[in-house]
N, C-alpha and C positions, 0 to 999 in steps of 0.2 A: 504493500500500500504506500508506495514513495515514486515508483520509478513512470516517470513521463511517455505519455502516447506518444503513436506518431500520430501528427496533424493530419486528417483531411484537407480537402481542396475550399471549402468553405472562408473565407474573409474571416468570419464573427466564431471560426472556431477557437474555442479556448479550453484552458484546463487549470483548474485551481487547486490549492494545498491550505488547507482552514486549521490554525489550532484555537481553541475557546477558551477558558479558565475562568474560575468566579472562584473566592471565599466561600465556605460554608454560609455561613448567615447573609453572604448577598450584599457585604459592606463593599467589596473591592471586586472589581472583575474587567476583563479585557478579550481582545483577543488578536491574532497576526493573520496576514495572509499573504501568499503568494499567486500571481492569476498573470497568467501567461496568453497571449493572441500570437501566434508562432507566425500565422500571414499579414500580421499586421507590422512584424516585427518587435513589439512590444511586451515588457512586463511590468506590472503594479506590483509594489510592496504598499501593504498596511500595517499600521501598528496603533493599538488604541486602548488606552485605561479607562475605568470610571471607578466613581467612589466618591461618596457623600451627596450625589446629586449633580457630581461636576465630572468631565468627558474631557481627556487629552489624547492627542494623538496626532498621526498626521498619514497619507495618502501621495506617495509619489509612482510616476510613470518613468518608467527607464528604458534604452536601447534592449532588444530580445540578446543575449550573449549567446553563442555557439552552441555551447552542454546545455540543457534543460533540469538534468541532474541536481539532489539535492549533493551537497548544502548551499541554499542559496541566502546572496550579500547583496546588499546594495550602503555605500559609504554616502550617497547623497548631502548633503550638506544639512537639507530640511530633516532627511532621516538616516538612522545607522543602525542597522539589521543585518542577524544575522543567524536563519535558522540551518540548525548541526544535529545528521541524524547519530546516532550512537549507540554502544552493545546495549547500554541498558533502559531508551527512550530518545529526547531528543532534546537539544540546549536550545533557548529563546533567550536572545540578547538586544535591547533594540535602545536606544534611545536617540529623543529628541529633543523640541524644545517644551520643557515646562511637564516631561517625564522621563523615566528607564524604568525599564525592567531586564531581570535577568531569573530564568526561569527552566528547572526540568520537569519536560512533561513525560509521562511511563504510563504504557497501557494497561487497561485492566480486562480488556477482552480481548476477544477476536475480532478483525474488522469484518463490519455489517454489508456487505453485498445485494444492490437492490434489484430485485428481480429482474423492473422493467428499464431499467435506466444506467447509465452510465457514470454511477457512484459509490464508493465507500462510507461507510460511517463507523468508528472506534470511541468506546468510552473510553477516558483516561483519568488520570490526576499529576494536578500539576503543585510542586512546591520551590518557592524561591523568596526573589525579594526585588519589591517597585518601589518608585518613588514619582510623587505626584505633586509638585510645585516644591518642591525641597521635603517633602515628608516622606519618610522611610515606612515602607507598610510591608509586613510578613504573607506571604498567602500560601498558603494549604489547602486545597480545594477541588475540587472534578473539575473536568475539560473534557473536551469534546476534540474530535481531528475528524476532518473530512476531505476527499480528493473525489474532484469530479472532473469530467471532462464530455467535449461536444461543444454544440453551436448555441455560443450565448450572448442573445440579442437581449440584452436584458429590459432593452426599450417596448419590446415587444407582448411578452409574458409574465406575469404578478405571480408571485409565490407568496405560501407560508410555510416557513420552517422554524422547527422548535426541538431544542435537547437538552437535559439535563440529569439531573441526581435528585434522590426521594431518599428521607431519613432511614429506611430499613434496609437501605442497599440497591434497592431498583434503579434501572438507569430505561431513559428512553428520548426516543430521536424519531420522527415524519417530518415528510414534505409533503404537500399539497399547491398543483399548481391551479393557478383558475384556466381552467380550462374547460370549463363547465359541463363536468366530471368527464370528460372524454378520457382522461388520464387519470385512473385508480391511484390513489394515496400509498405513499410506499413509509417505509420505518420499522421501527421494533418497540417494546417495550419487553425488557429483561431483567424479571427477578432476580435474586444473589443466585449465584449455583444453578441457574438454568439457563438451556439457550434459549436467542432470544425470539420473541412470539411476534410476527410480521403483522404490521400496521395492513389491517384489509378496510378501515372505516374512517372516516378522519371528518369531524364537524367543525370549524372553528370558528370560536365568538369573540368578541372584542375584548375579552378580560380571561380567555381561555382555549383549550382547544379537549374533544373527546375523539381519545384515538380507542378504536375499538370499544368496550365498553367502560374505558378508563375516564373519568372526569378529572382534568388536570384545569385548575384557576392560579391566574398569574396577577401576580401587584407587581410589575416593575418600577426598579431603585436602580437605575441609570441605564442613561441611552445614550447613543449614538448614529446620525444620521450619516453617511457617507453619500455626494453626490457622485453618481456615475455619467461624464460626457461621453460624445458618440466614439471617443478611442480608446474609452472601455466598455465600449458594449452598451453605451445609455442611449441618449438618454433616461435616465432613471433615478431614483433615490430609494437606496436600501437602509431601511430604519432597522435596525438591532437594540436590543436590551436585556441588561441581564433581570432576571427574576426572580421573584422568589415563588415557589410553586406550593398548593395546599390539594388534596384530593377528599371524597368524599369520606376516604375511611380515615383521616384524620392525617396523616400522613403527611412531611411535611421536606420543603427540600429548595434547590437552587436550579436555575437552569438559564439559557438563552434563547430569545425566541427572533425570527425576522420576518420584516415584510418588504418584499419589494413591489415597488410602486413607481411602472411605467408611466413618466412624467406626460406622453402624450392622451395616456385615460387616467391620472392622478386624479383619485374620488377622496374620503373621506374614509378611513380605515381604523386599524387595530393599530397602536404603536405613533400616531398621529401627536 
């Protein structure tokens, strides 16, 4: 779950590398990415905090370099990234202006293979140390990593995606695209010590989502907007936020949820 497709003939084909991270109770959390357009010649690094209610970070676009291969850097001036995969998980090092973090993330499963689509999904946990306007903050916490690949017009198509961790040890991950339902809802939901049970149902409401017969309710405690232009794939705005999650049977946890929101049918949504 690391090593780069080859590109199709497509312009808007892309392939991305996601890691997630949140504290336990949902005070701190962030996450990195890597998103690659091989015909465009281009690749985006992201890197982004939250905590207390406030979001740093920053989003640079770079020349495509030769190797696609991790471990990928970008020394940019705006940002200084630098994801390193290793025997025993993967090093996240990144700093900017007005944050750092430096951070290993180690899997706790096996990566989730979606039936119909062209993606990975891995729970993990990640432990290290940020800093957010000069404050040093510890995190210990789940994360999430995901590698997808294919043609992403992101100006096109609105998603919902959502993953996280539940106090008993459960973890669970869906996407749903609007596509009104032409395209069945993929993910898992996976107790401790079981494999995990595929997302067949997926409802979601503006303050939650029911994947199968699971009701998960979200309070998000920081966000972050990322604009995507047209030489990543936007127009678009993908709102992300970490959350804190609660279920019917009391049950209680952290997690991240997004919506992306094609600016040319931008409505009024979840995450808003």
């Amino acid at each position: 779950m690391t090593d780069p497709h080859q590109a199709r003939s497509d312009r808007l084909w892309g392939e991305s590398w996601y890691f997630d991270f949140a504290a336990v109770d949902g005070s701190l959390g962030g996450f990195v990415r890597v998103g690659d357009y091989p015909n465009l010649g281009r690749r985006w690094f992201w890197a982004y905090l939250t905590t207390g209610g406030r979001a740093v970070g920053h989003a640079v676009d770079r020349p495509l370099p030769g190797p696609r291969d991790a471990p990928w850097r970008t020394d940019d001036p705006a940002l200084r990234l630098l994801i390193r995969p290793g025997p025993d998980g993967w090093r996240l090092t990144a700093e900017g202006v007005g944050f750092a973090m430096d951070l290993r993330w180690q899997a706790r499963a096996a990566a989730y293979s979606y039936a119909r689509g062209s993606r990975l999904e891995q729970p993990g946990w990640a432990v290290g140390d940020v800093d957010v306007g000069g404050q040093s903050l510890r995190l210990d916490g789940p994360g999430q990593r995901d590698q997808s690949w294919g043609i992403r017009d992101w100006s096109r198509l609105g998603w919902t995606w959502c993953a996280g961790w539940l106090s008993d040890g459960t973890r669970y991950q869906a996407t749903r695209l609007d596509a009104r339902g032409r395209v069945p809802p993929d993910g898992y939901l996976m107790a401790p010590d079981h494999r995990p049970d595929p997302v067949r149902r997926m409802a979601v409401h503006p303050d939650g989502v029911r994947m199968n017969d699971t009701l998960l309710e979200f309070t998000d405690v920081g966000r972050v907007t990322v604009d995507l232009p047209p030489s990543a794939g936007g127009p678009s705005q993908l709102r992300r936020a970490v959350t804190l999650v609660r279920t019917a049977g009391r049950q209680h946890g952290v997690g991240w949820r997004e919506r992306n929101v094609p600016l040319r049918t931008a409505r009024p949504a979840s995450l808003d």
